[in-house]
C-alpha positions in Angstrom: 77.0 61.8 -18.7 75.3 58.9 -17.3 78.3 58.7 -14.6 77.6 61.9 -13.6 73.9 61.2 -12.6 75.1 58.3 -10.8 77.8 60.3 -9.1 74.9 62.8 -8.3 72.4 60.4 -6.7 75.4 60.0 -4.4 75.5 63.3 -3.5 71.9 63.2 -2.8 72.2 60.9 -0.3 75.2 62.0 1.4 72.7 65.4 1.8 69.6 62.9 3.9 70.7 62.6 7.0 70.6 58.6 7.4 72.5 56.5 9.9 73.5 53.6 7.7 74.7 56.6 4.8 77.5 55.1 4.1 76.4 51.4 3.5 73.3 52.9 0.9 75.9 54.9 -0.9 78.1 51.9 -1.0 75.1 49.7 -2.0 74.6 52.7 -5.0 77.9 52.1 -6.0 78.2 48.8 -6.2 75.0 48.5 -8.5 74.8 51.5 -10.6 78.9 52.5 -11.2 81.3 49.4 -10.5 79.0 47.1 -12.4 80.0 48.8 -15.5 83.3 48.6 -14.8 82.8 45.1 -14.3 80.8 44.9 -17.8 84.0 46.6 -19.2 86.6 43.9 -17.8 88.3 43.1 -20.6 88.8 46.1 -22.7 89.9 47.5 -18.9 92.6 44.4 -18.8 94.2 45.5 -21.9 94.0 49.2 -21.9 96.7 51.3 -22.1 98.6 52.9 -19.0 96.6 56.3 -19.3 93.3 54.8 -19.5 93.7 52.2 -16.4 94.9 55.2 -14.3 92.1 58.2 -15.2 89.4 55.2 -14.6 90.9 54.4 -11.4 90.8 58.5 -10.7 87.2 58.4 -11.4 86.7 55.6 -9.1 88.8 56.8 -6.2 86.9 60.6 -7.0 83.5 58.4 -6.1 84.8 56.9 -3.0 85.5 60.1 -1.4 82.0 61.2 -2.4 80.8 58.2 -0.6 83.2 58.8 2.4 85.1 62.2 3.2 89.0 61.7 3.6 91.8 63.8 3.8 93.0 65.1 0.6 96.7 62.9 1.3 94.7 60.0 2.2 96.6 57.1 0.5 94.3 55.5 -2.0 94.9 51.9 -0.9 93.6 53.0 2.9 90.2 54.3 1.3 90.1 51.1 -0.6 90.7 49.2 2.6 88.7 51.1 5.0 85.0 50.7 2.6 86.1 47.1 1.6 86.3 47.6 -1.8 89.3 46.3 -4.3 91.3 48.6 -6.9 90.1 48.4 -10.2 93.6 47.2 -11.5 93.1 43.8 -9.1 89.6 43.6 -9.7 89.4 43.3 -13.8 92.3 40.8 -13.7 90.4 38.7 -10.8 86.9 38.8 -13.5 89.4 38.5 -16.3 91.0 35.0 -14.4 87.4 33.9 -13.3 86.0 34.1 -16.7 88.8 31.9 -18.6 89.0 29.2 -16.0 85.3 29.3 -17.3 86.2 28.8 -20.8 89.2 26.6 -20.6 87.4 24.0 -22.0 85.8 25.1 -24.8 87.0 23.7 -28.1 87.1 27.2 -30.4 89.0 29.1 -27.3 91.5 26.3 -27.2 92.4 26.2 -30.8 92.3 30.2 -30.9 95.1 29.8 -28.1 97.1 27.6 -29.7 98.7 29.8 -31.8 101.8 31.1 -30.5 102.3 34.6 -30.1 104.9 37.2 -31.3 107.3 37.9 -28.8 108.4 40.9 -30.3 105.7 43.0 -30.2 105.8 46.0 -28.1 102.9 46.5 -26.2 101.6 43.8 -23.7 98.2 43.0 -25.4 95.3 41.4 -24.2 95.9 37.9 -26.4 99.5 37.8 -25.0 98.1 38.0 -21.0 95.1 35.0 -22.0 97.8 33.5 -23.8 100.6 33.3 -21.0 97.3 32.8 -18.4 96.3 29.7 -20.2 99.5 27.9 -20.3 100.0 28.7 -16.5 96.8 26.7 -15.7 97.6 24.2 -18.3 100.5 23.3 -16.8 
């Protein structure tokens, strides 16, 4: 529900007739709706499948609130064109950024150490830190 207030104060501005429209509704979206996907990073990088894609719908669903394109517009232009990344690229970027933070700390290290089961069958979340930590360790 709160999305969709957010999503609405969108609207609201597309209706003022402003020159720099797009930049404030960028500006909204930035601070109000991709910051909680931001906040959300991790359970985001581990999701399943389904719930990476219908987030990414939602997302892609705002843009074109922000901006009007063409129905076959690829999603990668729209992305391109308002200079904002998917949400697939940008949770694994936070995701990186906030264990090269912790690669030092003692209880993250000794969590890590423990090898994990190669025969599980989902990619989780402590496989991907795993695998990510012994790239930068090396």
């Amino acid at each position: 529900m709160k999305k969709l207030s957010k999503i609405n104060l969108i609207r609201k501005i597309k209706g003022l007739k402003l020159r720099n429209l797009i930049v404030l509704s960028k500006i909204v979206f930035k601070s109000f709706i991709r910051s909680q996907f931001d906040y959300y990073f991790i359970p985001i990088s581990c999701s399943t499948q389904k719930i990476s894609s219908d987030l990414q719908k939602l997302q892609n669903k705002i843009l074109r609130y922000i901006k009007y394109y063409p129905i076959k517009a690829k999603i990668t232009r729209i992305h391109q064109n308002l200079k904002l990344d998917m949400l697939a690229s940008r949770s694994e970027r936070i995701l990186h950024r906030f264990l090269n933070k912790r690669i030092e700390h003692q209880q993250f290290n000794s969590d890590f150490s423990i090898p994990p089961d190669l025969n599980q069958k989902f990619y989780t979340l402590f496989r991907k830190l795993n695998t990510f930590l012994q790239d930068i360790r090396r």
